[in-house]
C-alpha positions as CSV (number, residue, x, y, z in Angstrom):
1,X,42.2,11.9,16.7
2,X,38.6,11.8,15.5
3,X,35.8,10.0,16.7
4,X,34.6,6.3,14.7
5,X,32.2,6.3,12.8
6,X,28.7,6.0,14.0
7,X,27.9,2.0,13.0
8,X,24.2,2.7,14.5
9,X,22.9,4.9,12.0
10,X,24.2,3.6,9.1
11,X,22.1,0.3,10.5
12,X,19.2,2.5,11.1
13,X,19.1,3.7,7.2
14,X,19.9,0.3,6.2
15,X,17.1,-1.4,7.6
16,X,14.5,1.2,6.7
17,X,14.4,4.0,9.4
18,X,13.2,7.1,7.4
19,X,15.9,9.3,7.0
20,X,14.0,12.2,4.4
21,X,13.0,15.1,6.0
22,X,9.4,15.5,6.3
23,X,9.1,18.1,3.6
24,X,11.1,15.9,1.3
25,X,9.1,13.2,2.6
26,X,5.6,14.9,1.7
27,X,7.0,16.5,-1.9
28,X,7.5,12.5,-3.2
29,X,4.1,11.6,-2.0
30,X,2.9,14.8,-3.9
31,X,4.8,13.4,-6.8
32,X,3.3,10.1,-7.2
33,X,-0.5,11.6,-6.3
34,X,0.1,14.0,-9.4
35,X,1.1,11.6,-11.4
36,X,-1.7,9.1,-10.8
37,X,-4.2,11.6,-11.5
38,X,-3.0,12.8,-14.3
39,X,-2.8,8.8,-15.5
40,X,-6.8,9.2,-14.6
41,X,-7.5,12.0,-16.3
42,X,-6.3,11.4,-19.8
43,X,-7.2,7.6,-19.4
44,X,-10.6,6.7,-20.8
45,X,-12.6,8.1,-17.6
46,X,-15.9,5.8,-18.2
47,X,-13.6,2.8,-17.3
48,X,-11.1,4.1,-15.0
49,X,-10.8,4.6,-11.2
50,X,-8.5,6.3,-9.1
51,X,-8.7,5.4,-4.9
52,X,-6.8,7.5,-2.9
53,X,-6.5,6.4,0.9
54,X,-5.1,7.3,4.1
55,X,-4.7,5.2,7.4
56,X,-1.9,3.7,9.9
57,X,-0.6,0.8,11.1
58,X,-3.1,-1.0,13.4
59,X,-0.4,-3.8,14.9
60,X,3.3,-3.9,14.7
61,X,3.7,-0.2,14.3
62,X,0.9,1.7,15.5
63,X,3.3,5.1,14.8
64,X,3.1,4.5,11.3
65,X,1.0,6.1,9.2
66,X,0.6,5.9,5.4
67,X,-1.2,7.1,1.7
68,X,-2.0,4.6,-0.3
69,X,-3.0,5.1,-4.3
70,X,-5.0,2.1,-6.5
71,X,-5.7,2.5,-10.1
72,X,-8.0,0.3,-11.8
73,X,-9.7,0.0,-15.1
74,X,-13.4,-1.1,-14.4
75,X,-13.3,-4.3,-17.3
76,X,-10.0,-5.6,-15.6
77,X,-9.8,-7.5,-12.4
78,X,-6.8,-6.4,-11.5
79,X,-5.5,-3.2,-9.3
80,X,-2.0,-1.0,-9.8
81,X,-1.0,0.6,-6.4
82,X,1.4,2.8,-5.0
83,X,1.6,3.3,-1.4
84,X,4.3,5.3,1.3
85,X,4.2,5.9,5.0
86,X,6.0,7.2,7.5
87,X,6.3,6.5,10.7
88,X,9.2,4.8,13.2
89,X,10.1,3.1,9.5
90,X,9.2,4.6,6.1
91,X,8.6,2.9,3.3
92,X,7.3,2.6,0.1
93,X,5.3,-0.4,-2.0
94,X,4.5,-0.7,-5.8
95,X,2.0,-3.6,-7.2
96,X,-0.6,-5.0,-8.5
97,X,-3.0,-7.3,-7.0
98,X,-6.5,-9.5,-8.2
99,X,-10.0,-7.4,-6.9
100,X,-13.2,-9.4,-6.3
101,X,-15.9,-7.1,-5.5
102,X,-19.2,-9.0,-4.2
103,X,-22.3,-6.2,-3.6
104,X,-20.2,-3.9,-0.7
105,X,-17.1,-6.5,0.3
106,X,-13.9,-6.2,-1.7
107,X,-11.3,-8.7,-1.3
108,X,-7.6,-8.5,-2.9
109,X,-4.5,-10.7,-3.2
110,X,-1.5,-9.7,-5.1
111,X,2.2,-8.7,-4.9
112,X,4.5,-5.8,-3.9
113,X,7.9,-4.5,-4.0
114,X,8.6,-3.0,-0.8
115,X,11.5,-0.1,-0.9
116,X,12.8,-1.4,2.3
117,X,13.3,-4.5,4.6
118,X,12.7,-3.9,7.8
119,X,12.0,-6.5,11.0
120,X,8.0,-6.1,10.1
121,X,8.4,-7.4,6.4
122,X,12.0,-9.3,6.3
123,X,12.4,-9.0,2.2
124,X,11.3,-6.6,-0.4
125,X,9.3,-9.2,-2.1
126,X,6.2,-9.5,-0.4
127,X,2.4,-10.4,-0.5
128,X,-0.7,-8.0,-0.7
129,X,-3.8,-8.7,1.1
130,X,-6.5,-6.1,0.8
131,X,-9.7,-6.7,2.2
132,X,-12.5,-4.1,2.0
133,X,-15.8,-3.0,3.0
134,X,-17.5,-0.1,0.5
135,X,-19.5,2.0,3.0
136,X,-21.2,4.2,-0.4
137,X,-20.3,4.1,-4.2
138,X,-16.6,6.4,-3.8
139,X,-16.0,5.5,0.0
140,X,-14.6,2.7,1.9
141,X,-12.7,1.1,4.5
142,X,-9.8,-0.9,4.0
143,X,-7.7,-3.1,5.8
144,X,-4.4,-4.1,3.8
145,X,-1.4,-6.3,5.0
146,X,2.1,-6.8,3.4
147,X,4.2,-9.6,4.3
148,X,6.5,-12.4,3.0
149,X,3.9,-14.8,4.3
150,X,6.9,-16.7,6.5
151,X,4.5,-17.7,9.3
152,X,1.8,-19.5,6.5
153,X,4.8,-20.8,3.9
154,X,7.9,-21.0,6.7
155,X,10.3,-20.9,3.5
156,X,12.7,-18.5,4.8
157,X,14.8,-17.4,7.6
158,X,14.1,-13.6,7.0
159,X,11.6,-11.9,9.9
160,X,8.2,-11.1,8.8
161,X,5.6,-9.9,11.4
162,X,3.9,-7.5,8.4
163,X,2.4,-4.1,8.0
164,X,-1.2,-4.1,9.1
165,X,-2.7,-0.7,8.0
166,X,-6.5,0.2,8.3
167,X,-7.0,2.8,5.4
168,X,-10.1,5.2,4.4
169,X,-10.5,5.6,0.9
170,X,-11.9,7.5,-1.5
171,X,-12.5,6.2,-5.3
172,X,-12.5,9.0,-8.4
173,X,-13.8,8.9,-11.5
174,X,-16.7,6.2,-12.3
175,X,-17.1,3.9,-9.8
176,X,-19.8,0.4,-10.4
177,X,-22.7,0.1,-8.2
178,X,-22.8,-1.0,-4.8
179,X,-24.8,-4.4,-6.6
180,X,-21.5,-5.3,-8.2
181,X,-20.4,-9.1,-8.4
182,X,-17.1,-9.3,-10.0
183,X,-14.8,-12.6,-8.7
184,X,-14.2,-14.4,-11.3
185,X,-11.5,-17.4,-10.1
């Protein structure tokens, strides 16, 4: 007679625990980074940014650590991203999101699709904060939160305590001076 089935790890991989190896894990990251800058590199460069970042989770899953990839053209307002980490839960986020730069601070709202749902973001739908602080012209910290925004809209059911990373980044290609006032509402 054989054993049942192992219910607890099909739960895991359904609600997000990370079952790529790391080398798997690390080649899709690479992926997506090579594809980016390639995007940058045969894009109009005197308009175009690419940020790469790296950081962890500062709250609900201080394990967690993450890349995270923005690509912006300078005479748009708005920011395309593609971020993974890795951690107790993996997971992976694509969107776009409104930058208003004023002199060094940087603030960003927007949306992403999250790869999975796990009991920090309740849905794949969720909201993207950024907010940033541009310590010269290519670097600058970052903090940037995901979440359903349950606890400011209560409209669902669905847990949301969020993903809270603190990320140092590093912009290529042309980047504006630090002087920069671009928030236009």
């Amino acid at each position: 007679m054989t054993a049942p089935p192992n219910r607890t790890n099909h739960r895991r991989i359904a609600v997000g625990r990370n079952p790529l190896a790391p080398h798997e894990y690390l080649a899709k990251i690479r992926l997506v980074a090579t594809s980016l800058l390639v995007t940058l590199l045969f894009s109009n460069t005197a308009h175009a940014a690419l940020s790469l970042g790296a950081g962890r989770d500062i709250h609900f899953a201080p394990g967690t650590q993450g890349l995270f990839l923005n690509y912006r053209q300078h005479k748009s307002h708005f920011d395309f991203f593609v971020d993974a980490w890795r951690g107790e839960f993996y997971g992976r986020a694509y969107g776009i999101d409104y930058r208003c730069e004023y002199g060094r601070s940087l603030f960003a709202f927007g949306g992403a699709y999250l790869s999975t749902v796990t009991h920090l973001n309740g849905t794949k739908g969720n909201f993207a904060i950024r907010l940033g602080y541009r310590l010269t012209s290519h670097w600058s910290l970052n903090l940037r939160h995901f979440s359903n925004g349950k606890q400011i809209f209560l409209w669902t059911s669905k847990p949301n305590d969020g993903w809270n990373f603190v990320t140092l980044d590093y912009t290529f290609g042309r980047n504006p001076s630090l002087s920069t006032h671009n928030c236009h509402l």
